[in-house]
C-alpha positions in Angstrom: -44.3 84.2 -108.7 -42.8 85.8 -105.5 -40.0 84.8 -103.4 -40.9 83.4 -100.5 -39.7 85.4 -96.9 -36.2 83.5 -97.1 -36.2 84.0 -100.5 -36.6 87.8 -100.1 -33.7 87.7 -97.3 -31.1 86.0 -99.4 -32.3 88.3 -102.4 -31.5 91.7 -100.1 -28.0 90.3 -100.2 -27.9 90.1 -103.6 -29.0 93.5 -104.0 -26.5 95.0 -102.2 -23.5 93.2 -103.1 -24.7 92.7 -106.6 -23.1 89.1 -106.8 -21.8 86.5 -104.3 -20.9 83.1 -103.2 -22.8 80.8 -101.3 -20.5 81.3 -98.5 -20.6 85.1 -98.6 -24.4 85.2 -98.4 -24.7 82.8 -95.7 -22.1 85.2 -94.1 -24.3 88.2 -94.1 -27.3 86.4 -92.8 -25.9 84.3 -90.3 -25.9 86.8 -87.4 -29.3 87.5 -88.3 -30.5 84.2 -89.5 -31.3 81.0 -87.8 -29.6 79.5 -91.1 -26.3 77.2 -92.1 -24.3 77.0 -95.3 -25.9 74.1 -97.0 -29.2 75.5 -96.7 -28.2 78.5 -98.3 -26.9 77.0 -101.1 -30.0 74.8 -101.4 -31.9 78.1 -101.6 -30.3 79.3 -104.6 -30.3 76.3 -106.5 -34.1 76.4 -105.8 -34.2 80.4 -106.7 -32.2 79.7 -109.7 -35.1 76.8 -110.6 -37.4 79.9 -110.4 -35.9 82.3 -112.3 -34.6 84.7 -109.1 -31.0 84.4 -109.7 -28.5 83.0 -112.0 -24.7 81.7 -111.5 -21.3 81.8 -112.6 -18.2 79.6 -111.7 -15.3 81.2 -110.1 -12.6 78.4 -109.8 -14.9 75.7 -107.8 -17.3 78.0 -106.7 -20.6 79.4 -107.8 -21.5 83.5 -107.7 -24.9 84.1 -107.6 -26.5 87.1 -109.2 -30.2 88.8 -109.0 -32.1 88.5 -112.3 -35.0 90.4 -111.0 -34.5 93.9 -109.6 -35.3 95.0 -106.6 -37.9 97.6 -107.6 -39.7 95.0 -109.6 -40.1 92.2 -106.8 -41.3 94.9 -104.5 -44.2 95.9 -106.1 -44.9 92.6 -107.1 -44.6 91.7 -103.5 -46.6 94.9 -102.3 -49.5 94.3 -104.4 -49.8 90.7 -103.7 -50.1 92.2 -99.8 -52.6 95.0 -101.1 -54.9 92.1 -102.7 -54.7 88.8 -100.7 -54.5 91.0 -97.3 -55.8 94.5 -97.9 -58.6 93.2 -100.5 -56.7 96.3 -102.7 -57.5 98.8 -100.1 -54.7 101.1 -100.0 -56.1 103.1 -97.0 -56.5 100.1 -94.9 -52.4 99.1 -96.0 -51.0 102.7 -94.9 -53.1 102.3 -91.4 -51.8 99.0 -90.6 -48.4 100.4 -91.3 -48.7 103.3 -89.7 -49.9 101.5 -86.4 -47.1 99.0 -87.1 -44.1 101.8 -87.3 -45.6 105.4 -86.3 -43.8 107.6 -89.3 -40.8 110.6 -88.0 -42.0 114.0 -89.5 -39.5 113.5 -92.5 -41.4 110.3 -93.5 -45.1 112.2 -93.5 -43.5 115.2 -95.0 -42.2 112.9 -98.1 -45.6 111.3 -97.9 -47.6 115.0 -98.1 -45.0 115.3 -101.5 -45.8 112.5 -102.8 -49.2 112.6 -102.6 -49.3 116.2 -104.1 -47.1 114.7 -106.7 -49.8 112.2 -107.5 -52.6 114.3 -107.3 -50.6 117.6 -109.9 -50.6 113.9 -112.5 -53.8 112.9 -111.9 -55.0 116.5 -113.0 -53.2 117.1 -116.0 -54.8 113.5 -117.1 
C-alpha cells in the first residue's frame, strides 16, 4: 500500500526528525500546509492503522516514528507512477520529468554516471 500525498508530507517529517509529536509535525507543515492540529493527529492514527508509523508516550503525549524507510516507500511510490502512469515506460517517466524540471549540468552528469554504472553491471551479467 502507498501513502497517500498527505501521507507522504507528514512521512518527510518523520524522516528528518526521526520521531515527533503531533504538535511538532503539524509545526513543520503548517507554513506549507493548508492543515490544523487535529487533522494531523487524525493522520497518524490512520498511518499507524496502516502500518506507516508507530508511537510512544512521552508524559501525555504521543511520538510518532516511521516504520518504513524512506528508500523503500520511494520506490514503491516510483513504480506505482512507472505502471499506472508511464505503462512501465521508463523513457516516457525521465521526459515528463525532464520537461517538468529542466536538469543543471551536475544532475545530467550524475545521470551520464549512473547510467554507465548500469550499463559496466549489465555487462558483467
Amino acid at each position: 500500500m502507498e501513502p497517500t500525498e498527505r501521507e507522504l508530507q507528514i512521512l518527510k517529517v518523520l524522516w528528518e526528525r526521526g520521531e515527533s509529536t503531533v504538535r511538532e509535525v503539524y509545526e513543520a507543515l503548517r507554513d506549507e500546509v493548508p492543515i490544523v492540529q487535529n487533522t494531523v493527529q487524525a493522520f497518524l492514527r490512520i498511518m499507524e492503522g496502516k502500518g506507516f508509523v508507530a508511537h510512544s508516550s512521552r508524559g501525555r503525549s504521543f511520538v510518532y516514528r516511521p516504520l518504513r524507510q524512506r528508500e523503500r516507500t520511494s520506490r514503491e511510490v516510483l513504480s506505482g507512477v512507472l505502471d499506472d502512469v508511464f505503462d512501465g515506460a521508463l523513457d516516457a517517466l525521465v521526459v515528463s520529468a525532464f520537461r517538468l524540471k529542466k536538469p543543471t549540468a551536475a544532475e545530467l552528469e550524475r545521470l551520464r554516471q549512473l547510467l554507465d554504472e548500469h550499463e559496466a553491471k549489465r555487462r558483467r551479467g
